[in-house]
N, CA, C and O of each residue as an XYZ file, in Angstrom:
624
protein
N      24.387     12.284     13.581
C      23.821     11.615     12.421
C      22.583     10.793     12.796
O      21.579     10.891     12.090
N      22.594     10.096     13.725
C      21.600      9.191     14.492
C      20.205     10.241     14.512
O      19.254      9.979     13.775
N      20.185     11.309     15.323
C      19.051     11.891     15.666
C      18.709     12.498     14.293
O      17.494     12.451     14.104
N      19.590     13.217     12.977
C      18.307     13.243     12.277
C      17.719     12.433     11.440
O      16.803     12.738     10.676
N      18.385     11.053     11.598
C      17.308      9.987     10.863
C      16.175      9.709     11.659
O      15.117      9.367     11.130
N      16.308      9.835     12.988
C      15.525     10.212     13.972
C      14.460     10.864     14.302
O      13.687     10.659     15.238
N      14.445     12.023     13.128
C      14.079     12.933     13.606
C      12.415     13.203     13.167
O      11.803     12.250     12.687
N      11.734     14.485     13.341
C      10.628     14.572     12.950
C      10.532     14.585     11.838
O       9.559     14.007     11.354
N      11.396     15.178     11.047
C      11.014     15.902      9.635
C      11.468     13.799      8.576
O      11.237     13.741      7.368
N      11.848     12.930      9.070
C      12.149     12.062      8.363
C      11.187     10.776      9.100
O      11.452      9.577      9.014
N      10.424     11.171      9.580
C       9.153     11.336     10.516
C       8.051     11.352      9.151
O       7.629     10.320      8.628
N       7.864     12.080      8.919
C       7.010     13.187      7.909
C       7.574     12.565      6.764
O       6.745     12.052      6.013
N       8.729     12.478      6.446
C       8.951     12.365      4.884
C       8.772     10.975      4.802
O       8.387     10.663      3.675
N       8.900     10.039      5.546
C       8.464      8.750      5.242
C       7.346      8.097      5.115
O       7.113      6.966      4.687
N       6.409      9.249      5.695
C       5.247      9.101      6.038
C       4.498      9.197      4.249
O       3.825      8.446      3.543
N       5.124     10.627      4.116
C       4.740     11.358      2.942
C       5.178     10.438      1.434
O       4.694     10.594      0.313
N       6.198      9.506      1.851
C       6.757      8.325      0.506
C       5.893      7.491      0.015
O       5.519      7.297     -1.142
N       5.414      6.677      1.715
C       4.462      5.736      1.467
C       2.924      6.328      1.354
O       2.113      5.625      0.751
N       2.515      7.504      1.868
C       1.300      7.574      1.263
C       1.295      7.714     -0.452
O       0.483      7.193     -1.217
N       2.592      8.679     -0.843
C       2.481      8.658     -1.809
C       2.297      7.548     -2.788
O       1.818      7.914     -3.861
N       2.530      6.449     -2.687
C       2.635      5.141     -3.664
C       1.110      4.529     -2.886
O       0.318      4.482     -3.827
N       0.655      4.234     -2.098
C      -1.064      4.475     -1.643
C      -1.781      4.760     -2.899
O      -2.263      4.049     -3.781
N      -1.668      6.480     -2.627
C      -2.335      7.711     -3.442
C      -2.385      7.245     -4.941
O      -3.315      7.109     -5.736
N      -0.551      6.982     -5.048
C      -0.651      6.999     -6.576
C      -1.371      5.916     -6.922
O      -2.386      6.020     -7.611
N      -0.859      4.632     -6.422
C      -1.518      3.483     -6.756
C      -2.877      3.324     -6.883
O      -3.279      2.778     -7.910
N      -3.775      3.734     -5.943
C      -5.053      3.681     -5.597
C      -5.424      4.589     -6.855
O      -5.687      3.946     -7.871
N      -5.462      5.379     -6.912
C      -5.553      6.383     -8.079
C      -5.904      5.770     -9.349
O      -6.918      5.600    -10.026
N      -4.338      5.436     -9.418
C      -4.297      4.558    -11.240
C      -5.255      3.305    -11.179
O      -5.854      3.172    -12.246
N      -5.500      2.566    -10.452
C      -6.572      1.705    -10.265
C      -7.813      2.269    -10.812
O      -8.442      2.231    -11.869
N      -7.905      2.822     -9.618
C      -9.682      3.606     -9.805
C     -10.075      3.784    -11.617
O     -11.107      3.540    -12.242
N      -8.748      4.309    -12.040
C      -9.311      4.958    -13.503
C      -9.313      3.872    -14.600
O      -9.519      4.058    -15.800
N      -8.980      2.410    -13.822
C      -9.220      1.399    -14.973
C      -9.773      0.241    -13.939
O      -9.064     -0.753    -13.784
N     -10.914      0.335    -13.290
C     -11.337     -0.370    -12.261
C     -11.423     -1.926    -12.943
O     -10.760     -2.872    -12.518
N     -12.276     -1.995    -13.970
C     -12.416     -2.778    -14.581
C     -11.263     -3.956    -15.424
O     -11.097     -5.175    -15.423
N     -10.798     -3.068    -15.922
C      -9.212     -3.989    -16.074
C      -8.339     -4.526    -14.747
O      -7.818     -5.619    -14.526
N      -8.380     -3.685    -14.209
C      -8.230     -3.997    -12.505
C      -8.618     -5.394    -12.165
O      -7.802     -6.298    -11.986
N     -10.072     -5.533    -12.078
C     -10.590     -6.594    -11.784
C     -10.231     -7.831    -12.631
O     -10.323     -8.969    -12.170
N      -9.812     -7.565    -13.901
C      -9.053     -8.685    -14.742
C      -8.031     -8.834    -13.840
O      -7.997     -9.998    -13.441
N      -7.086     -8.060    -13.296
C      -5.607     -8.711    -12.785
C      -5.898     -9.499    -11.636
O      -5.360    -10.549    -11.284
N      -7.175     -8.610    -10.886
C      -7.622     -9.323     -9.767
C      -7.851    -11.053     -9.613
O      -7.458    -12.017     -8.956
N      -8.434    -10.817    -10.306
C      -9.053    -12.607    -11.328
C      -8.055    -13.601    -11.931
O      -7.908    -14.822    -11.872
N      -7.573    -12.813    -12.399
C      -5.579    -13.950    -12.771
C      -5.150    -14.234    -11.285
O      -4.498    -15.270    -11.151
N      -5.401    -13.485    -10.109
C      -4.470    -14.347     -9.150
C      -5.669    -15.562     -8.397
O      -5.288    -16.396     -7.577
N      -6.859    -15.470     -8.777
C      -7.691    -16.766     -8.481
C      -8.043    -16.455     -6.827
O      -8.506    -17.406     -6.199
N      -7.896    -15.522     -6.305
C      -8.128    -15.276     -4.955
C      -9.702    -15.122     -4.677
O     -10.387    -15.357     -3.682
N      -9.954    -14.707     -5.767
C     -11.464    -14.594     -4.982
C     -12.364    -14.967     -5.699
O     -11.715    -15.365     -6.667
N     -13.913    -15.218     -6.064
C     -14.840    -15.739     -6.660
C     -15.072    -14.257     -7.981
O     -14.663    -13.099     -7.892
N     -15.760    -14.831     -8.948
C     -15.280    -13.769     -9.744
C     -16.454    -12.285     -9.419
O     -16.340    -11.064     -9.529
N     -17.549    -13.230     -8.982
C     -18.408    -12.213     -8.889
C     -18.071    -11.233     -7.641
O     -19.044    -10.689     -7.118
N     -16.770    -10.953     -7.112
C     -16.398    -10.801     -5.768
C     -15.179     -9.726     -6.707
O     -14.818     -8.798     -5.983
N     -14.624     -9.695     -7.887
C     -13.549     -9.179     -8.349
C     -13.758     -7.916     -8.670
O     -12.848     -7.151     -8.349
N     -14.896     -7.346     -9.334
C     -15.327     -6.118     -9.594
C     -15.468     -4.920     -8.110
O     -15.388     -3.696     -8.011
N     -15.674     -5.871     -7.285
C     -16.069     -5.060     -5.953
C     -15.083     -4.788     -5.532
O     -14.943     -3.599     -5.243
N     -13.861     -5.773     -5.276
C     -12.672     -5.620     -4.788
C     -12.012     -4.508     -5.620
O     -11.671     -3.549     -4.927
N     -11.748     -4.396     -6.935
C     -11.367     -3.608     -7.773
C     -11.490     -2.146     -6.950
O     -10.606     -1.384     -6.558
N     -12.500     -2.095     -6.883
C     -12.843     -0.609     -6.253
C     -12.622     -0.529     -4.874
O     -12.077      0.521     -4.533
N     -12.833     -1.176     -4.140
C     -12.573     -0.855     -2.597
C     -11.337     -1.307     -2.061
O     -11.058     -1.291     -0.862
N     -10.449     -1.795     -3.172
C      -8.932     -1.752     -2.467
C      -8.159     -0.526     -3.012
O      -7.016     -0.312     -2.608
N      -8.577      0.046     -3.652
C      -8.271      1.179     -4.158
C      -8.365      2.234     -3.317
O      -7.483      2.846     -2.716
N      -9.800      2.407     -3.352
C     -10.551      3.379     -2.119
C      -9.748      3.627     -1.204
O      -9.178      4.626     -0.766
N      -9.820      1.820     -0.829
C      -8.980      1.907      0.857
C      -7.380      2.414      0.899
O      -6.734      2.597      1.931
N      -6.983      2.566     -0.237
C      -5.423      2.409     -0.537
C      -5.873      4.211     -0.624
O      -4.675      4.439     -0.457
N      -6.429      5.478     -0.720
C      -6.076      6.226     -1.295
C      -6.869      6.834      0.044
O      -6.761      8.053      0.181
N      -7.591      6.177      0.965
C      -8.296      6.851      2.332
C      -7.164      6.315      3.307
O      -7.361      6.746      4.443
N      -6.171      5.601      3.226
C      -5.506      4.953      3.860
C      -4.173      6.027      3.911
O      -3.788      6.416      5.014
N      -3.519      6.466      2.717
C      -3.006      7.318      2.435
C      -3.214      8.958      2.793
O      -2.295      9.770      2.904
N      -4.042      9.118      2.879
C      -4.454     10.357      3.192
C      -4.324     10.506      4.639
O      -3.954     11.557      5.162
N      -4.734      9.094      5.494
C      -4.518      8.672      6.763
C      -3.466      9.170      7.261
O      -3.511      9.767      8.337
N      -2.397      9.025      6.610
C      -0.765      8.771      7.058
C      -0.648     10.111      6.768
O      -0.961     10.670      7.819
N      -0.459     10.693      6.199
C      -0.099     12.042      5.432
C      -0.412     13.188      6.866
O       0.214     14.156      7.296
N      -1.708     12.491      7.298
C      -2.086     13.590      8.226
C      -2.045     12.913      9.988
O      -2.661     13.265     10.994
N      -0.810     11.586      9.704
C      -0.910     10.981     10.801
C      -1.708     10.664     11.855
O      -1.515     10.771     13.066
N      -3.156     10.025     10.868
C      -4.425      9.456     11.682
C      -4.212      8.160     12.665
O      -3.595      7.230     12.146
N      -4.600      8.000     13.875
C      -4.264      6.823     14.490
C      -4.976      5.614     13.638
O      -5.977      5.790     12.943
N      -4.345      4.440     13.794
C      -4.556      3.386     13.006
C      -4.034      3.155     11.555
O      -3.792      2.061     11.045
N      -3.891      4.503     10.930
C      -3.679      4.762      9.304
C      -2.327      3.899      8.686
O      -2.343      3.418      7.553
N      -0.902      3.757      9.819
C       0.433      3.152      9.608
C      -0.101      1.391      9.852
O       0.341      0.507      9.117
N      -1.060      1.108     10.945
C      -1.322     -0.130     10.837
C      -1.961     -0.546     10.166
O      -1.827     -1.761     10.018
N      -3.397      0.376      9.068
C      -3.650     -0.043      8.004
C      -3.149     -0.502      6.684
O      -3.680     -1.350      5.968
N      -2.358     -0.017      6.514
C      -1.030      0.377      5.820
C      -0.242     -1.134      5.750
O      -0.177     -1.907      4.793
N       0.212     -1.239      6.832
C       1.403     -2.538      7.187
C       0.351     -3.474      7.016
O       0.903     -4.378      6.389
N      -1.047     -3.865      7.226
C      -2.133     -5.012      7.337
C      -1.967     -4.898      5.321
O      -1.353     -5.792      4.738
N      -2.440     -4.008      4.721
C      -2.588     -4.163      3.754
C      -1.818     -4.635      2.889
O      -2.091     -5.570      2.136
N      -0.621     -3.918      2.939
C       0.751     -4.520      2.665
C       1.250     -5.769      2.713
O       1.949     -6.310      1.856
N       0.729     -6.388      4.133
C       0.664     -8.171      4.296
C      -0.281     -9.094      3.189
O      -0.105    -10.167      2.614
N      -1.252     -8.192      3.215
C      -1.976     -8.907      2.467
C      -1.676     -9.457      0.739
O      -1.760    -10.468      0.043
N      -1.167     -7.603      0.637
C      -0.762     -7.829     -1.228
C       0.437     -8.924     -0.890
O       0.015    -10.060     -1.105
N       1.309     -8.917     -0.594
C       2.452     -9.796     -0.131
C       2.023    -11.051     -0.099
O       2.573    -11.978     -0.694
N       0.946    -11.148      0.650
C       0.369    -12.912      0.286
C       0.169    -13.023     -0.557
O       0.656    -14.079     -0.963
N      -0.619    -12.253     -1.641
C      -1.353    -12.661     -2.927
C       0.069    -12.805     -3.451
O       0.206    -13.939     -3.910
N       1.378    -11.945     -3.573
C       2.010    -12.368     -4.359
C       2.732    -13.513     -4.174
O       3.005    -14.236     -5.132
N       3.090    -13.777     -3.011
C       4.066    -15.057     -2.726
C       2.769    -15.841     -3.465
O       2.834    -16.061     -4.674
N       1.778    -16.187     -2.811
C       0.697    -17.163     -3.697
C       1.050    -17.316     -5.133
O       1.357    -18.422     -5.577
N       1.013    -16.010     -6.045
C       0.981    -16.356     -7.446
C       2.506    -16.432     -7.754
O       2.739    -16.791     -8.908
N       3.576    -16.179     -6.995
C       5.024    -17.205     -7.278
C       4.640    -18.104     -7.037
O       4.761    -18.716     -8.099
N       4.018    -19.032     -6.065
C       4.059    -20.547     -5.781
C       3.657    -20.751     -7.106
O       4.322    -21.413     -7.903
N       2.383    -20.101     -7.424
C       1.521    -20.957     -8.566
C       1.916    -20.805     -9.803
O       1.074    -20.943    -10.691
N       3.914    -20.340    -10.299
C       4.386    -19.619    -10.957
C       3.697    -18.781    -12.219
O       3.977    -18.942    -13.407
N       2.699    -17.818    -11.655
C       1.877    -17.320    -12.217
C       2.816    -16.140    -13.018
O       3.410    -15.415    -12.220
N       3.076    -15.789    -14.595
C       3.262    -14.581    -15.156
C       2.765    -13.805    -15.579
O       2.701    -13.614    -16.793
N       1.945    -12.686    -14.194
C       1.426    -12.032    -14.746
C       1.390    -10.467    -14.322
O       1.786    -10.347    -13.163
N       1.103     -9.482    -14.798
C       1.035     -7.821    -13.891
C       0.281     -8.151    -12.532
O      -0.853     -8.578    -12.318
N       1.465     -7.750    -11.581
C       1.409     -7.618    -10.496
C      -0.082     -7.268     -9.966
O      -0.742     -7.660     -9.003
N      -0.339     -6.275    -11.116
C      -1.992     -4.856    -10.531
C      -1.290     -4.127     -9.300
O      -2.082     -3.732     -8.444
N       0.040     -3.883     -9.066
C       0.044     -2.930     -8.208
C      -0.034     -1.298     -8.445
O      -0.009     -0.392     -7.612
N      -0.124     -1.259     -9.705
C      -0.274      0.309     -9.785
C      -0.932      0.548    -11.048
O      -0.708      1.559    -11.714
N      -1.693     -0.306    -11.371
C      -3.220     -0.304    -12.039
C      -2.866     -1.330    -13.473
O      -1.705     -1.605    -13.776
N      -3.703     -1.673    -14.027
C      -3.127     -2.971    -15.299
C      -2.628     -2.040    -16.614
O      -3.067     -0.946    -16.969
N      -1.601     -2.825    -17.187
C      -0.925     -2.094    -17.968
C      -0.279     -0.529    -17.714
O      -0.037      0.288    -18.602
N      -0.110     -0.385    -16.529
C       0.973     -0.102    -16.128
C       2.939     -0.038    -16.791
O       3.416     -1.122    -17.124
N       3.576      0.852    -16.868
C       4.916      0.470    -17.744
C       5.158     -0.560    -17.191
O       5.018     -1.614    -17.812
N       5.769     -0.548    -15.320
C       6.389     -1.076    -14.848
C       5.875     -2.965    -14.799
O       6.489     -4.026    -14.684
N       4.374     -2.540    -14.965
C       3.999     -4.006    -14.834
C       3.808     -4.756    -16.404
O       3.645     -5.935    -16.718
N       3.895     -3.683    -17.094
C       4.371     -4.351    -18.643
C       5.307     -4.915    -18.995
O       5.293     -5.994    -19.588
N       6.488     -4.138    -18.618
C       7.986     -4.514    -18.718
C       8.400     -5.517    -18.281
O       9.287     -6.000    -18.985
N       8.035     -6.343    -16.984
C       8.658     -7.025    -15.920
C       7.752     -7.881    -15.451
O       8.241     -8.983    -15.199
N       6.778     -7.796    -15.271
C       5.883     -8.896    -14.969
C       6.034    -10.069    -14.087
O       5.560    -11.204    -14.073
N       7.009     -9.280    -13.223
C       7.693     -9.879    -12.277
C       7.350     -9.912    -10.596
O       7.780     -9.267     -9.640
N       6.544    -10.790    -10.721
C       5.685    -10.669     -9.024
C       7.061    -10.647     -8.027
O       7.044     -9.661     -7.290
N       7.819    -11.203     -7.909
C       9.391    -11.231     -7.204
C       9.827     -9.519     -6.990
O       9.998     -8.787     -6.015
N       9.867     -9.424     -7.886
C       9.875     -7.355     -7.777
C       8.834     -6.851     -6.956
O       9.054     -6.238     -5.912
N       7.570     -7.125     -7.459
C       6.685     -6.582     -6.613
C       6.936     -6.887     -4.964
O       7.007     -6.080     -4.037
N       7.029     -8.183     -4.959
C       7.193     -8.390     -3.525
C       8.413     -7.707     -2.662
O       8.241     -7.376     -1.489
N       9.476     -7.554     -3.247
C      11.059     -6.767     -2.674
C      10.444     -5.634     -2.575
O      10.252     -5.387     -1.385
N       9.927     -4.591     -3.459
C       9.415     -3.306     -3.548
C       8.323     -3.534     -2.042
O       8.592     -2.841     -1.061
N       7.640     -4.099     -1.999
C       6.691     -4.507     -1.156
C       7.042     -4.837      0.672
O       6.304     -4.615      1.632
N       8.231     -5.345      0.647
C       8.623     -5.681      1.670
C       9.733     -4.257      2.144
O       9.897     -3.893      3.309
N      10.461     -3.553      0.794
C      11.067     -2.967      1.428
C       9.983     -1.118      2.047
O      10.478     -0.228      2.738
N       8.570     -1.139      1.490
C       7.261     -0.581      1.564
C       7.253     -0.720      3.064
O       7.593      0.104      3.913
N       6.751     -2.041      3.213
C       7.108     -2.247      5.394
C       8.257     -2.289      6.201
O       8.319     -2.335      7.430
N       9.341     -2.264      5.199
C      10.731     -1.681      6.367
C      10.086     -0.595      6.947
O       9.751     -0.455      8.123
N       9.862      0.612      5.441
C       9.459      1.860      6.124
C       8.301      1.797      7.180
O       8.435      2.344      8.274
N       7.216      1.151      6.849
C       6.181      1.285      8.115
C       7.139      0.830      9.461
O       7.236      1.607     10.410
N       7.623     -0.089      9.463
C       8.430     -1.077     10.494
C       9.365      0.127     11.347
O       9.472      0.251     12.567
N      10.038      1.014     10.179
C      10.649      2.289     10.703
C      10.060      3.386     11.628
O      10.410      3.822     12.725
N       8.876      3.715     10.653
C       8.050      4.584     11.546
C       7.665      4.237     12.503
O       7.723      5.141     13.337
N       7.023      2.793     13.109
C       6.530      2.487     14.200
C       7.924      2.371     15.356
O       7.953      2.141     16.565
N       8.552      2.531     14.769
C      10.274      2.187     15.721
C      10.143      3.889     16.009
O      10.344      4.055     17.212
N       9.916      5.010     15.425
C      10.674      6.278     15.696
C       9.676      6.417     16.659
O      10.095      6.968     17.677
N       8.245      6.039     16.692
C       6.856      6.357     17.172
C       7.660      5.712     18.695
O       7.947      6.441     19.644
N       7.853      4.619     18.663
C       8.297      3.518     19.934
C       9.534      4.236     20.853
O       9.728      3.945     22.034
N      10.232      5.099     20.189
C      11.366      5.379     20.924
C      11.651      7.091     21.063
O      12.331      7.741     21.856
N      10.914      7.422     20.066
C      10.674      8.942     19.827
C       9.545      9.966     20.398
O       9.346     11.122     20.770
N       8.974      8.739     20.200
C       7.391      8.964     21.324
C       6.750     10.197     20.149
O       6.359     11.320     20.470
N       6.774      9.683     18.887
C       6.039     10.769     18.210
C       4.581      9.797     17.848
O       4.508      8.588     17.626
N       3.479     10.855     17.890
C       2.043     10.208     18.567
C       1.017     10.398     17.210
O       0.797     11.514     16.737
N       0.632      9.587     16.850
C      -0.493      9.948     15.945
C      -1.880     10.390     16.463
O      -2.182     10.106     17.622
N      -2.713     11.045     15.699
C      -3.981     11.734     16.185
C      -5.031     10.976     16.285
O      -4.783     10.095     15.462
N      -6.219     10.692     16.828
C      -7.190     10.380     16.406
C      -8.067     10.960     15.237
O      -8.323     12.152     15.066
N      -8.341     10.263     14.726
C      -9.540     10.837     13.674
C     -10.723     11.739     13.824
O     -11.060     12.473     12.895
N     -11.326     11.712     14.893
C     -12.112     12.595     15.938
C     -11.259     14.044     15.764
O     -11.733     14.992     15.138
N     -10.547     14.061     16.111
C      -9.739     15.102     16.399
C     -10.259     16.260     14.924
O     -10.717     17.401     14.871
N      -9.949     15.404     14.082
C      -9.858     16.501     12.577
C     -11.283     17.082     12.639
O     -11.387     18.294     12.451
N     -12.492     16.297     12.901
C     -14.089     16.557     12.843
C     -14.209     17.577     13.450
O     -14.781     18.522     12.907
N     -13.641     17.703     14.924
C     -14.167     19.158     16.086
C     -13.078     20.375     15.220
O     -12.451     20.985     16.085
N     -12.874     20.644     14.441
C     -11.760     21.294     13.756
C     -13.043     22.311     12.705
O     -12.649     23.117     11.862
């Protein structure tokens, strides 16, 4: 039982979970960048003229980041877990500041962020997001399964 949680193929499929919510996320963003940048702006993190830009390039990065993993680029799982820290701050931040508002994790007006509006969710969903990275870097650590360089795909 041990070795095939172990194994390559759960290797791959975990890989393939979290890019997927990346992909999707980054995605649904992109196509409402602008409303985006409204949710951005409710959590007060950044200057406003700074919100429109972010809108788009956390997206970007969320859907080049994804693609990363999928094809197990070196760096792509630690981009991943960095980014992940980050949304995680913004949200513990807007619990402190008992802020009620859509998360923006998977673009504004969103069902899930309609319904619930519950940064506390986001963050559990979020944390249990880096078990899995936390996992993969454990199978990588003991399994000795190796990610590629990025170089690699170019001479191809």
């Amino acid at each position: 039982m041990i070795d095939k949680l172990m194994s390559g193929r759960v290797y791959f499929l975990i890989r393939c979970a979290l890019a997927f919510v990346f992909l999707y996320a980054g995605a649904a963003k992109l196509l409402d960048a602008h409303g985006f940048a409204r949710v951005i702006g409710g959590y007060g993190v950044l200057p406003d003229q700074l919100n429109l830009v972010a809108a788009y390039l956390l997206p970007v990065s969320e859907i080049i980041i994804a693609a990363g993993l999928i094809w197990d680029v070196r760096g792509a799982l630690s981009a991943y877990s960095l980014l992940l820290l980050v949304f995680m701050g913004v949200l513990v931040r807007g619990i402190s500041m008992g802020l009620d508002v859509d998360c923006g994790c998977f673009a504004p007006g969103d069902p899930e962020g309609e319904a619930y509006h519950s940064l506390r969710e986001a963050l559990v969903r979020d944390a249990f997001l880096l078990c899995g990275c936390g996992y993969l870097f454990l199978l990588r650590r003991t399994r000795g399964f190796r990610s590629r360089p990025l170089l690699s795909f170019v001479g191809r």
